[in-house]
C-alpha positions as CSV (number, residue, x, y, z in Angstrom):
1,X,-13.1,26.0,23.1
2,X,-10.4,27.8,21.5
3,X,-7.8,25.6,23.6
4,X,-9.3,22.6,22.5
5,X,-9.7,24.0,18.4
6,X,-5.7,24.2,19.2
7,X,-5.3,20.8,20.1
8,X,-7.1,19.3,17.4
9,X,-5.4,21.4,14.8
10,X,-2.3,20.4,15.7
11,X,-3.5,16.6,16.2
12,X,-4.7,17.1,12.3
13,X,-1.3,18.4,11.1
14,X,0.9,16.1,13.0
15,X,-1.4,13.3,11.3
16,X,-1.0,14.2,7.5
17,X,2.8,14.2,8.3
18,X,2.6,10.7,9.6
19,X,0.1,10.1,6.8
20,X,2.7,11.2,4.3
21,X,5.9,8.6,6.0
22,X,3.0,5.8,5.8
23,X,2.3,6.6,2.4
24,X,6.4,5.2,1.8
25,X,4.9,1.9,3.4
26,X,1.7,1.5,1.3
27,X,3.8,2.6,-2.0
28,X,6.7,-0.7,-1.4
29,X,3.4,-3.2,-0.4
30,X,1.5,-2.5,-2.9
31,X,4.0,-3.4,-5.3
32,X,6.0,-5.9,-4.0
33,X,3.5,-7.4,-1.2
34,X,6.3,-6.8,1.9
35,X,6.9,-4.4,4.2
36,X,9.6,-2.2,3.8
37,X,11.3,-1.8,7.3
38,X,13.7,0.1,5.1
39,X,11.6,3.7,4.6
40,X,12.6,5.1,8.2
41,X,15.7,4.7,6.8
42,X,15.3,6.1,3.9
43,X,13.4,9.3,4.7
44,X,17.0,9.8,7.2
45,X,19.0,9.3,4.0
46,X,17.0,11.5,2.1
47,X,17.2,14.0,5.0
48,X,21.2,14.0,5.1
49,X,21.2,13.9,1.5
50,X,19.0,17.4,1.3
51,X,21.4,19.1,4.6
52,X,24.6,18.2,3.1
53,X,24.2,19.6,-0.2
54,X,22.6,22.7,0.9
55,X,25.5,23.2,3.1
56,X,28.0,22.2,0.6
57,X,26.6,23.6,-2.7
58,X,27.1,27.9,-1.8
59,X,30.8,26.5,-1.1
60,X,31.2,24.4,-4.9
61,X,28.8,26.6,-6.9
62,X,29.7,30.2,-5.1
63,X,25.0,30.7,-5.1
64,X,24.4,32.7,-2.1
65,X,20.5,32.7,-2.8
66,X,18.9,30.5,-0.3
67,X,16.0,29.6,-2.2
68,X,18.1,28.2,-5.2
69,X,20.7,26.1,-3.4
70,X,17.8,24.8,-1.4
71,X,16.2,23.5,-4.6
72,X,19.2,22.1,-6.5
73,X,19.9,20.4,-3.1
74,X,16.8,18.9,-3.8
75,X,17.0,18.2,-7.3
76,X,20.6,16.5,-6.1
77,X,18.8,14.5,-3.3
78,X,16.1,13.3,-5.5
79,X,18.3,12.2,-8.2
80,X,20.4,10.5,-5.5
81,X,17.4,8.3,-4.0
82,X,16.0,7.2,-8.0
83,X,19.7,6.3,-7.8
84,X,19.7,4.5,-4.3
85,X,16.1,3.0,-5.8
86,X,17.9,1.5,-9.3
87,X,20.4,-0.1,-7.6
88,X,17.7,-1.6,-4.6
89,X,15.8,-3.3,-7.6
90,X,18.8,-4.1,-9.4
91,X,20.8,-5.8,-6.5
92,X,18.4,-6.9,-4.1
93,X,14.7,-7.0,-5.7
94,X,15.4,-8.2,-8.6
95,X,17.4,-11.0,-7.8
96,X,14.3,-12.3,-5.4
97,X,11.7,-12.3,-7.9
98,X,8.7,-14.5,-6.6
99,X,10.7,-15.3,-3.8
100,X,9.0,-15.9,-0.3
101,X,7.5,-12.7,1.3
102,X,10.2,-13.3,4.5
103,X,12.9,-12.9,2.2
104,X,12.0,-9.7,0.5
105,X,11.2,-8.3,4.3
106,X,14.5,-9.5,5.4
107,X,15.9,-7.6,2.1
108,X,14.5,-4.1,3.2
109,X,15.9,-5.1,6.8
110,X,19.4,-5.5,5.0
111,X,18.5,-2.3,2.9
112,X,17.6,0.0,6.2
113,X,21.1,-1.2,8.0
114,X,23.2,-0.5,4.7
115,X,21.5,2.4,4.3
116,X,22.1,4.1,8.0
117,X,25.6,3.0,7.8
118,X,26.3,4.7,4.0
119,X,24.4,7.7,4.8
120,X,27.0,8.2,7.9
121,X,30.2,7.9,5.9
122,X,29.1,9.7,3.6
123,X,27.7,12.6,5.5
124,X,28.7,12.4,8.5
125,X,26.7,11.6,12.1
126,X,25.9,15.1,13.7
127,X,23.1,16.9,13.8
128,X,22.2,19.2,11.0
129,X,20.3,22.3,10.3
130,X,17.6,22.3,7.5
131,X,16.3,25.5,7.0
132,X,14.2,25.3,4.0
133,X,12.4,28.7,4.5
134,X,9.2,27.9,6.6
135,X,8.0,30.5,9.1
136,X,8.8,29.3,12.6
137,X,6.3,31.5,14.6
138,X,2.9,31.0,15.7
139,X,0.8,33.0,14.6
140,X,-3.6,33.5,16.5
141,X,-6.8,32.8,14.1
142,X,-10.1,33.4,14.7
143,X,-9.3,36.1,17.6
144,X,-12.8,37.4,16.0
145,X,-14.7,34.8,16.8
146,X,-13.4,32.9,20.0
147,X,-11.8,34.6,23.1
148,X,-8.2,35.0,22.6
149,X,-8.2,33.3,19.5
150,X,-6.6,30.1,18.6
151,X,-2.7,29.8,18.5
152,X,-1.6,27.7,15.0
153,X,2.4,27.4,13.9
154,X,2.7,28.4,10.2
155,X,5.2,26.0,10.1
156,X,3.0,22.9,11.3
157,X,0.1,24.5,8.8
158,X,2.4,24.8,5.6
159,X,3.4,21.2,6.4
160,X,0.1,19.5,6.6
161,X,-0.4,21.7,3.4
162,X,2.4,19.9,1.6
163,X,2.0,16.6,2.9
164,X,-2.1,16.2,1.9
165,X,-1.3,17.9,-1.5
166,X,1.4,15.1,-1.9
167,X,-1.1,12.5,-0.8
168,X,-3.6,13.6,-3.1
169,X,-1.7,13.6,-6.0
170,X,-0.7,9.7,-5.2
171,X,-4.1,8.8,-4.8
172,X,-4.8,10.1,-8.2
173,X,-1.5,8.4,-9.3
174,X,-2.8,5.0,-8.2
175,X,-6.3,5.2,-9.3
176,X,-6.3,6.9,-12.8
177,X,-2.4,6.5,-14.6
178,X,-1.9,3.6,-16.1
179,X,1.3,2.8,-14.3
180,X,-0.8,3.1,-11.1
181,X,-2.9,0.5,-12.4
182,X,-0.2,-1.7,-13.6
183,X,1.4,-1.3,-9.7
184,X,-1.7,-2.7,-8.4
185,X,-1.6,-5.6,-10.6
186,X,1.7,-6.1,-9.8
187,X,1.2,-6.3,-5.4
188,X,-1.9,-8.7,-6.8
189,X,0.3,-11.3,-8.3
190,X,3.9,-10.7,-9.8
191,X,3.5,-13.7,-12.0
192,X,0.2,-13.0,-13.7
193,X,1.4,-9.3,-14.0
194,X,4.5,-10.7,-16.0
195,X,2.2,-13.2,-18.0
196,X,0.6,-9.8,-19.5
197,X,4.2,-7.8,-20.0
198,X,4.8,-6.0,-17.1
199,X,8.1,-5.8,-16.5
200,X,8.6,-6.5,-12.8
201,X,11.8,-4.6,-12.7
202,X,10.3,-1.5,-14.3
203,X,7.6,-1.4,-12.2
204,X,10.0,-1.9,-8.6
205,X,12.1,0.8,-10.1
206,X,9.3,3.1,-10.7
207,X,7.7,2.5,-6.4
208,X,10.9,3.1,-4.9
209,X,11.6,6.3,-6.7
210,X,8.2,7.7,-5.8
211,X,8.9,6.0,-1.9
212,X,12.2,8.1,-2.0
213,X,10.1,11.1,-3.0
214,X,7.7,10.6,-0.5
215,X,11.1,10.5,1.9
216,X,12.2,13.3,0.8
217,X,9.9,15.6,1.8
218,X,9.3,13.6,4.6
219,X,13.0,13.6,5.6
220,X,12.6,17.6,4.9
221,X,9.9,18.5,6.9
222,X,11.0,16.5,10.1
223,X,14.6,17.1,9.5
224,X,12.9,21.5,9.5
225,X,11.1,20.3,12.8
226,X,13.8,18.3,14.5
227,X,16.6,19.0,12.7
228,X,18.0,16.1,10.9
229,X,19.8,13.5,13.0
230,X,20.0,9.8,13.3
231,X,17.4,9.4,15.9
232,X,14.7,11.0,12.4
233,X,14.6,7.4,11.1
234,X,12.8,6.9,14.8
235,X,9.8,8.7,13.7
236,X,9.0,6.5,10.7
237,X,8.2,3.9,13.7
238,X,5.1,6.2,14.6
239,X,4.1,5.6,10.8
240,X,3.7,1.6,11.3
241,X,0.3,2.1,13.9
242,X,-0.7,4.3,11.2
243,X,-0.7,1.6,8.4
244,X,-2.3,-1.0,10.4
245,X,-5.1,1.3,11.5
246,X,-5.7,2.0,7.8
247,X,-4.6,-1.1,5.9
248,X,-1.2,-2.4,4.4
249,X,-3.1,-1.3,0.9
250,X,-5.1,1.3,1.5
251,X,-3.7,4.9,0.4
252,X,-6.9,6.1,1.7
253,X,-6.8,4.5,4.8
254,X,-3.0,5.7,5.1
255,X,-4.7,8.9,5.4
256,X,-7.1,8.4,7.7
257,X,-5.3,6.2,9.7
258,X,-2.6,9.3,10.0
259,X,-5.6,12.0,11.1
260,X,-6.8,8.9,14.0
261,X,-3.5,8.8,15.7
262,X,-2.7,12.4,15.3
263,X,-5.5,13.7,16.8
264,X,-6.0,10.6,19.5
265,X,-2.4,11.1,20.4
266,X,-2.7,15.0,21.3
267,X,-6.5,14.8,22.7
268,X,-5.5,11.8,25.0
269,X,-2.0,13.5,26.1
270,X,-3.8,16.7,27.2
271,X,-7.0,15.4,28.2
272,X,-5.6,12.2,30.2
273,X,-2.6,12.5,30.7
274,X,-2.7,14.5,33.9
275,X,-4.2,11.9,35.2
276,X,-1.6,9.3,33.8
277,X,1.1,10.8,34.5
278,X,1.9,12.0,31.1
279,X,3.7,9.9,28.0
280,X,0.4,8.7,26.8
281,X,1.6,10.0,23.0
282,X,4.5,7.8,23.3
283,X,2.4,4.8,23.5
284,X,-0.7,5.8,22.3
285,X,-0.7,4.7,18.9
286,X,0.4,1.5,19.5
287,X,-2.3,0.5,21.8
288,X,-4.8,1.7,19.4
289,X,-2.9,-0.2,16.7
290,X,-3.1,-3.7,19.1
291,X,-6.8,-3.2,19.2
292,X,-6.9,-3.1,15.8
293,X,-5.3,-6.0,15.4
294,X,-7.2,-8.1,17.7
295,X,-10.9,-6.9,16.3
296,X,-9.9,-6.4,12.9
297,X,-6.4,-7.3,11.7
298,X,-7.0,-5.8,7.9
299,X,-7.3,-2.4,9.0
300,X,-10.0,0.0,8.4
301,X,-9.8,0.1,4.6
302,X,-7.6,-3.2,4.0
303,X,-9.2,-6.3,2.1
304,X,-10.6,-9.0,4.5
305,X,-8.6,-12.1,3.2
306,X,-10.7,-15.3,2.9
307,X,-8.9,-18.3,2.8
308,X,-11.5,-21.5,0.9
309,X,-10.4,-24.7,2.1
């Protein structure tokens, strides 16, 4: 029992981080109705952007407290990706305004390549150390209760903390601010959203700040797991299964969706995968996400599109 409480905890916190990358992927479609290919990127960028500057700032500033220069790095690599997010809607969005869908998507495509390439020159291509404070060993709960307890990493638990507080606060974002409403209406219909005075640019602006953000402390918390290398804008690909199990518009189902795969991935690797061979968590999510797809394409949460001839 305890072995299995294990598996499902850390099935449950590797979710909410995937959760928290698909969340990037909701934010850009619900405003702009594409999918941004561009947020693995982007959570790399942010990544780099957050190592660098801790590295570089005890050097420029002479700060030897670890907690500060980690959050001016931040502060720096936030204001960087609003930055990276004006000039996106000023140089790519906005000059495709009601454009076909295939030519924002091949934008973000165009934005992800730019942005891999940039983020090398300008930080360089190794791999980094991000050391952001969070406690590395495990630590054994319920020892009480269940024989031997059950083993949880602080670092996966503080996290899945961050990462559902994060989503909570953009669900409440969404549904109660105004400019959460005014996003929706926006990923409805860009023209009938202007024909009321929203400004389209404002409003682009605005979802790829919060997306960089959201990448961020995505970028942070991987780039704490992994350590923050190239191959980080890889694990954004594990996000994609995720918004397709929930739906392209469902913040909700972003969530769920996360919690599915983590947990199915990490059941099915240690509960089949003997028998398989192993690698089932590789693929995993995938497969789910083709079932999906064949039974019901929308997602769990999405809107079933009805087309009236």
């Amino acid at each position: 029992m305890g072995f299995f409480l294990e598996t499902l905890l850390g099935g449950l916190m590797t979710g909410m981080l995937y959760s928290l990358i698909a969340l990037g992927f909701v934010l850009i479609f619900k405003a702009s109705g594409v999918f941004n290919f561009a947020q693995g990127s982007m959570v790399l960028f942010a990544a780099l952007a957050m190592a660098r500057f801790a590295e570089w700032l005890p050097h420029w500033t002479g700060l030897s407290n670890k907690f500060l220069v980690n959050a001016l790095a931040l502060l720096v690599a936030l204001a960087i990706m609003i930055v990276v997010a004006w000039l996106i809607e000023r140089l790519v969005l906005g000059k495709l305004v009601n454009q076909e869908g295939i030519a924002l998507l091949m934008a973000t495509l165009g934005v992800a390549y730019f942005l891999d390439g940039f983020g090398q020159v300008l930080f360089g291509s190794d791999i980094y150390k991000l050391d952001v404070g969070m406690p590395k060993d495990p630590v054994i709960v319920l020892d009480k209760v269940l024989p031997g307890g059950v083993l949880v990493s602080l670092e996966d638990l503080i996290a899945a903390g961050v990462a559902a507080a994060l989503v909570a606060l953009l669900a409440v974002f969404f549904q109660k601010t105004s400019t959460g409403r005014a996003l929706r209406a926006v990923a409805d219909d860009h023209q009938a959203a202007q024909a009321i005075g929203i400004r389209l640019s404002r409003i682009w602006v605005i979802v790829w700040s919060v997306a960089g953000f959201v990448a961020i402390v995505a970028g942070i918390i991987w780039g704490s797991k992994l350590g923050v290398q190239f191959s980080l804008s890889l694990v954004a690909l594990k996000a994609l299964p995720v918004v397709i199990l929930g739906g392209l518009t469902s913040v909700p189902g972003a969530i769920v969706g996360g919690l599915l795969i983590g947990v199915g991935e990490k059941l099915s690797e240690v509960y089949i995968g003997p028998y398989l061979g192993g690698g089932i968590e590789i693929w995993f999510a995938y497969v789910l996400a083709l079932l999906f797809l064949l039974v019901r394409p929308q997602g769990l949460f999405g809107e079933k599109i009805i087309d009236r001839v």
